[in-house]
C-alpha positions as CSV (number, residue, x, y, z in Angstrom):
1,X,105.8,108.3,82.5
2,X,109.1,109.6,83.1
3,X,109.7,112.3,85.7
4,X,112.2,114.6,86.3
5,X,112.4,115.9,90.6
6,X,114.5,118.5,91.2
7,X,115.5,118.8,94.9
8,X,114.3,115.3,95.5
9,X,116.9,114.8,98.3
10,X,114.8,117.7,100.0
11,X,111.9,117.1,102.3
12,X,109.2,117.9,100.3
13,X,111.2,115.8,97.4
14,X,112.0,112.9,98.9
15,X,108.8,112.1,99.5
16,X,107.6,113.4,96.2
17,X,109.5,110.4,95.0
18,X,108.7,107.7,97.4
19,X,105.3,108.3,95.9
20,X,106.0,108.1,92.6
21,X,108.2,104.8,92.9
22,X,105.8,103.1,95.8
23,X,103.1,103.4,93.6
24,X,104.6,102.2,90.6
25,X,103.8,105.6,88.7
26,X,106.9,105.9,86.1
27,X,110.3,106.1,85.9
28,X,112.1,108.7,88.8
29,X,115.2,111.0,87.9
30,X,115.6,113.3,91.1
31,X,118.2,116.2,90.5
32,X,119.8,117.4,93.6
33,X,123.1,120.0,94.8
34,X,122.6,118.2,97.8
35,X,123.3,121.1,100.2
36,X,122.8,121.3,103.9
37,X,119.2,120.1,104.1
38,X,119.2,117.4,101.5
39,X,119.5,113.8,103.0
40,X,120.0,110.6,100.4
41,X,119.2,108.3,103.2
42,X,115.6,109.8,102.9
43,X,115.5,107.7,99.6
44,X,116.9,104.4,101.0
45,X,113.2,102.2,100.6
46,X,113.3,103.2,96.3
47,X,117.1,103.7,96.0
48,X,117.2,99.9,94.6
49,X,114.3,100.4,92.6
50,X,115.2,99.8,88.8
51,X,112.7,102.9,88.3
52,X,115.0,105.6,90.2
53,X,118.2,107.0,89.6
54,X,119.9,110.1,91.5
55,X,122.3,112.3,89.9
56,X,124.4,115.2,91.6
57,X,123.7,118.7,89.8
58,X,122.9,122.5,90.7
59,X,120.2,123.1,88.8
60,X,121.5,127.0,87.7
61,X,123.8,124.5,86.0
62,X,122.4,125.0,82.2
63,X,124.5,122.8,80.4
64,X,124.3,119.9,83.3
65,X,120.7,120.6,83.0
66,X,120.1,120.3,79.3
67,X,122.0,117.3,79.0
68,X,119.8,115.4,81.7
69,X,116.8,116.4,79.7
70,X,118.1,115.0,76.0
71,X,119.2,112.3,78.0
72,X,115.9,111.2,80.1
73,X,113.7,112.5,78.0
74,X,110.9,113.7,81.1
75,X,107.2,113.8,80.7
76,X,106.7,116.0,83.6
77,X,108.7,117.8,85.7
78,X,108.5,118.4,89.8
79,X,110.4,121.2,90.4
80,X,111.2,121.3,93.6
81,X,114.8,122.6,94.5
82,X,114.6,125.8,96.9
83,X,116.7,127.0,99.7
84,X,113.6,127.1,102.1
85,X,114.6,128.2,105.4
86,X,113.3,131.8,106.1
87,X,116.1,131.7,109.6
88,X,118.6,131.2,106.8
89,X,117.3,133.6,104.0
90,X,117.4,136.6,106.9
91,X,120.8,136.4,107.4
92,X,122.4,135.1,104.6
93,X,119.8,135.6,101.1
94,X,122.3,135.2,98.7
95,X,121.9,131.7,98.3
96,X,118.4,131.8,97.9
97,X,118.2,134.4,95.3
98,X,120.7,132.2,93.1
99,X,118.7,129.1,93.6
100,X,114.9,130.1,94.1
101,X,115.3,132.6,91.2
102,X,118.1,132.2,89.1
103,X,118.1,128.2,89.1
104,X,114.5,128.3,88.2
105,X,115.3,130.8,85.3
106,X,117.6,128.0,84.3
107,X,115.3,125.4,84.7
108,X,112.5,127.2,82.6
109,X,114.9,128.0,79.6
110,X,116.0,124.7,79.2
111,X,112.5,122.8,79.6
112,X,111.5,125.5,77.0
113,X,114.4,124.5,74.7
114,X,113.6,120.8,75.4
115,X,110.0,120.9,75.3
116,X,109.7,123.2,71.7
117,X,111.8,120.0,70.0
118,X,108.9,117.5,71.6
119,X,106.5,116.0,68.9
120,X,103.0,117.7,68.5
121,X,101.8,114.7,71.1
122,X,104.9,115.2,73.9
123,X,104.4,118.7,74.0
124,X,100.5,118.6,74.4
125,X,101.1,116.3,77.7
126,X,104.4,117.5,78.7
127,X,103.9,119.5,82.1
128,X,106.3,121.6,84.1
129,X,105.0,121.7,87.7
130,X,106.5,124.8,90.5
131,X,105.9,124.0,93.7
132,X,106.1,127.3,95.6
133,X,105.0,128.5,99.1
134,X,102.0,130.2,100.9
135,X,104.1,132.4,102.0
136,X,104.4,134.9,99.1
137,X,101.2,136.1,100.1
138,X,101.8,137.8,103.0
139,X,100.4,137.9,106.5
140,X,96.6,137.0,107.3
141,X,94.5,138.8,110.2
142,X,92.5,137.0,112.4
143,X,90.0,135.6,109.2
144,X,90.0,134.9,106.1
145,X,92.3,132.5,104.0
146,X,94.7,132.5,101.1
147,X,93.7,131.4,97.4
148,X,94.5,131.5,93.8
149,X,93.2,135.3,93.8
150,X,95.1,136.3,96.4
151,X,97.4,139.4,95.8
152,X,101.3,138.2,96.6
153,X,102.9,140.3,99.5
154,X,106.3,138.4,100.2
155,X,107.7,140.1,103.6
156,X,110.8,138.1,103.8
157,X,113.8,137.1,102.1
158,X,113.1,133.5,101.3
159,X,109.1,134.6,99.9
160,X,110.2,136.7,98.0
161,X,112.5,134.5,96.1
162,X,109.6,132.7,95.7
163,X,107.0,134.5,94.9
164,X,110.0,136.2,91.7
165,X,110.4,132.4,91.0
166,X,106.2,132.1,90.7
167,X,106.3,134.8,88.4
168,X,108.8,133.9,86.2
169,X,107.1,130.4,85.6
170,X,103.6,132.0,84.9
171,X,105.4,134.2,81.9
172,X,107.2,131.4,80.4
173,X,103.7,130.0,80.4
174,X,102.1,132.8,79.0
175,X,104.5,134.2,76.8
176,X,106.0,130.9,75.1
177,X,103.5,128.6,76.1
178,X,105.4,126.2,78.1
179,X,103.0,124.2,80.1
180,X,103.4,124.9,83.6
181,X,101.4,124.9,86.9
182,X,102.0,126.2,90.1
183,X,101.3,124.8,93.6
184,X,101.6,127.3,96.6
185,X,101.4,125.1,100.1
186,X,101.3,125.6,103.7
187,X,103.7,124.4,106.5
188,X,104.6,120.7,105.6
189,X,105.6,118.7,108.5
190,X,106.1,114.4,108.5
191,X,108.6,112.5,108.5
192,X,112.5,112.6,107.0
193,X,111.9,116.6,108.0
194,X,115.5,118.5,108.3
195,X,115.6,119.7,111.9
196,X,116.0,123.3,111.6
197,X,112.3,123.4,111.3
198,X,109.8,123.7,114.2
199,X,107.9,120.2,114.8
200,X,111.2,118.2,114.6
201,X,113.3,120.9,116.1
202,X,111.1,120.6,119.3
203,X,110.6,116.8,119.0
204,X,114.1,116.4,119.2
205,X,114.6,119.0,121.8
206,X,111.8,117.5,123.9
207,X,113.6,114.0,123.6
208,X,116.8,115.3,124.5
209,X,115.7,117.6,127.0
210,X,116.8,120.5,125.9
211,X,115.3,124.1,125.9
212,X,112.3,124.2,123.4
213,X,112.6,127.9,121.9
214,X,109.6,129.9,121.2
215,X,109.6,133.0,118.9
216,X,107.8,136.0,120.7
217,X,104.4,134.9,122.1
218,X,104.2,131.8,120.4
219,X,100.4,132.7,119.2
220,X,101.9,133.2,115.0
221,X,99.1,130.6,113.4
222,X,100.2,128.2,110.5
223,X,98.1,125.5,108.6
224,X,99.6,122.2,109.0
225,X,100.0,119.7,106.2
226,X,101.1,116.2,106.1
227,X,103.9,116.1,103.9
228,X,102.6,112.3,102.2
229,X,99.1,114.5,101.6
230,X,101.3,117.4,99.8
231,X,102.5,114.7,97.7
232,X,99.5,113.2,96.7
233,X,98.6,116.7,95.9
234,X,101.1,117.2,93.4
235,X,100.8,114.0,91.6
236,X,96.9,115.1,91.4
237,X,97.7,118.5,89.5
238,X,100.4,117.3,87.8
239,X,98.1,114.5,86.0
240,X,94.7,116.7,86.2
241,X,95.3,120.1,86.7
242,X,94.9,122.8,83.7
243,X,98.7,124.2,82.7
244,X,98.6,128.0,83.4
245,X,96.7,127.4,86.2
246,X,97.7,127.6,90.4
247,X,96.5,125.5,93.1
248,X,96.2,125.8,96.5
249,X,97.4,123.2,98.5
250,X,96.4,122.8,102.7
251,X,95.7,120.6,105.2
252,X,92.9,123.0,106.9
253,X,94.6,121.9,110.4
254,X,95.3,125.8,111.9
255,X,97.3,125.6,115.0
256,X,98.9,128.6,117.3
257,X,103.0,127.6,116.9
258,X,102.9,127.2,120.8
259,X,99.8,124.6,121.1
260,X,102.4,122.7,118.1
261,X,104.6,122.6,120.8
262,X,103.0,121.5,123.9
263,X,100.9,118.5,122.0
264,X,104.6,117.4,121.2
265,X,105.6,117.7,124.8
266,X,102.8,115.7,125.5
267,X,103.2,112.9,123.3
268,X,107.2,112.5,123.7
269,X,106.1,112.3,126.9
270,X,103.4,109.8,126.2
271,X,105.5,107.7,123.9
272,X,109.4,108.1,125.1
273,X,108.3,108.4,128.7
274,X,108.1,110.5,131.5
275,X,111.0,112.6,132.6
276,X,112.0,112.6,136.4
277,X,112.7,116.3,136.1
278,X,108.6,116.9,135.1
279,X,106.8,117.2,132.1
280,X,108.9,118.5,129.0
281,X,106.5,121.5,128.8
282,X,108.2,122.9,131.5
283,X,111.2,123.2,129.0
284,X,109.3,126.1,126.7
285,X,111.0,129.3,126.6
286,X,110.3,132.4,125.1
287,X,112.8,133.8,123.1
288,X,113.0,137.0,120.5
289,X,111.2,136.8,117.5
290,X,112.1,136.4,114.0
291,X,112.4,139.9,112.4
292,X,109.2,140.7,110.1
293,X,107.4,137.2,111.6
294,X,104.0,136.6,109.9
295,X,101.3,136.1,112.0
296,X,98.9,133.7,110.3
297,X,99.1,131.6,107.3
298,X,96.1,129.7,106.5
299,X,94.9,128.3,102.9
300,X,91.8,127.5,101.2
301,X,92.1,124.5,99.5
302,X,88.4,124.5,97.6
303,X,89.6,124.5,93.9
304,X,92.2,121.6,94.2
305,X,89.7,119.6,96.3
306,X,86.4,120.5,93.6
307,X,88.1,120.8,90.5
308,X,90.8,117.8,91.0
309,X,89.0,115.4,94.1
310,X,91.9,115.3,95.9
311,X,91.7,115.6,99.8
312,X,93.8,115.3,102.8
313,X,94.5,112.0,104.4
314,X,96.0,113.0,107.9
315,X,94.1,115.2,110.5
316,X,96.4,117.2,112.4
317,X,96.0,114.8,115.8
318,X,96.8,111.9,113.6
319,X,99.8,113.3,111.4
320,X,101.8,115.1,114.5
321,X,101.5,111.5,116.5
322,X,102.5,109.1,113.5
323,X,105.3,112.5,113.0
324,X,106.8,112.1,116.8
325,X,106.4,108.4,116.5
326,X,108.6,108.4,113.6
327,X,111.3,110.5,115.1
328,X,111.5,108.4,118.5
329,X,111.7,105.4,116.2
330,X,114.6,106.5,113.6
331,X,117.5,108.4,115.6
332,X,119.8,106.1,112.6
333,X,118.1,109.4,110.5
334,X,118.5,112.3,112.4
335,X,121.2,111.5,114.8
336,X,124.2,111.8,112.1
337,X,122.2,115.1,110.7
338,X,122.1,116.1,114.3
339,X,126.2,115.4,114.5
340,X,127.5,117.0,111.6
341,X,125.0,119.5,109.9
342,X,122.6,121.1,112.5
343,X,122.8,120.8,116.5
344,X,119.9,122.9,117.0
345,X,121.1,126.7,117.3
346,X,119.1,129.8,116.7
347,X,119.5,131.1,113.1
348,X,117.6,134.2,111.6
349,X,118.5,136.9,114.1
350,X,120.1,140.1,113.2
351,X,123.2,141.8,114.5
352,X,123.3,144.8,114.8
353,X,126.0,146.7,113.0
């Protein structure tokens, strides 16, 4: 098999294809524009593989793009470049309507092109997986769950690029029959995680002993999933899932944002050491909340677990310990990240004019 990743220098991407090169699946292209957020060093156990290359490219790129596809001639496609950062999105959303939407547009058009040249054979096992977001269905109350029926209601800048970019990859299925699925997840967290985000925002914090800031009340309720799970996931509905079709993708591990924060004062504290100046919950502060914050995000995961047997590996106890672990062990990671592209300051709030 031969795989194109886009946004494989990403998070999500990275480990996307560590999985795909560990396990000895097929050949690995990643794709990235290697913004901000994207770290090569995430790659640096397959970088030597003769199975994976990297190239540089913006994927809104079309003529970059079509030439890495009559090139590598992919198989299957992971696409997963996305400015993801909904801080980011609220004050600055051009960025993510150019590459959520109109990189995606590009993307489609020329896996379209490519795939319609494929013999009868390629193009009946060629597959064009989107790996989108939970969050471009709204807010939950205090039950229920998100699925594959649920109705999208994107509330901020960043789900809404996403949830357009869902829909345009569902009518390039439907309307010229290019085989796509969709994936919508909940809150990755793991390791090789750009520290803008919340569990190695406050792990950091916590080891440095800085201020751990909470929005609002801290009591906004995520689903937690173990990035390594999400990408056993994909490779699961990339290989077995039906094209046309959307799949669900959590780690059933709901947690209040401010008990996420106190079990990781509690095990830097465990595992780096106690601080003279007292434990590092003392370091929580409340501060203003995003504008428009969701409250809960939770997903039921029943048809990719029935239909496609796959299942979470981490619990939520034994994914946010191996997570902190991982962080107190690799500051050679996020210490030059933590010098040069983020130190940790509050993004997403809105000035008033």
């Amino acid at each position: 098999m031969r795989f194109l990743v886009t946004g494989g220098a990403g998070f999500i991407g990275s480990a996307v294809c560590r999985h795909l090169i560990t396990s000895n699946l097929g050949q690995v292209l990643n794709v990235d524009k290697l913004t901000y957020a994207a770290c090569l060093s995430s790659l640096d156990s397959v970088a030597a593989s003769p199975n994976y290359r990297f190239v540089q490219h913006d994927i809104c790129d079309r003529m970059a793009m079509a030439a890495l596809f009559d090139t590598f001639q992919p198989d299957a496609v992971f696409h997963l470049a996305a400015e993801s950062h909904v801080d980011r999105s609220i004050t600055g959303s051009a960025e993510f309507i150019q590459t959520n939407i109109v990189g995606t547009h590009t993307l489609l058009e020329v896996a379209l092109t490519y795939w319609r040249g494929l013999t009868s054979d390629k193009q009946r096992n060629f597959r064009f997986l989107h790996v989108s977001t939970d969050e471009v269905f709204g807010s939950l109350g205090a039950t229920g769950a998100f699925s594959e029926v649920t109705a999208y209601d994107p509330r901020s800048p960043y789900s809404a690029s996403k949830a357009a970019s869902d829909h345009l990859v569902q009518a390039w299925h439907h309307t010229f029959g290019l085989p796509c699925l969709i994936t919508n997840c909940s809150n990755n967290y793991g390791p090789y995680h750009f520290p803008e985000k919340l569990i190695p925002l406050m792990i950091l914090n916590a080891l440095e002993g800085k201020s751990l800031p909470v929005y609002g009340d801290g009591k906004q309720i995520r689903d937690w999933l173990h990035v390594d799970d999400h990408a056993v996931a994909l490779q699961t509905v990339m290989e077995r899932g039906k094209p046309g079709e959307t799949y669900c993708v959590g780690g059933r591990n709901e947690r209040q944002n401010i008990d996420v924060v106190k079990r990781i004062c509690a095990l830097v504290d465990e595992l780096a050491g106690a601080r003279p100046e007292g434990p590092r919950e003392d370091l929580i502060t409340f501060v203003q909340d995003r504008p428009g914050h969701d409250q809960r995000y939770a997903i039921d995961a029943t048809k990719l677990e029935n239909e496609l047997g796959w299942r979470a590996n981490y619990s939520f106890e034994t994914g946010i310990r191996q997570t902190v672990e991982w962080y107190l062990n690799r500051p050679d990671w996020w210490e030059p990240i933590r010098a040069k592209n983020y130190q940790g300051q509050r993004l997403g709030l809105i000035t008033p004019k």
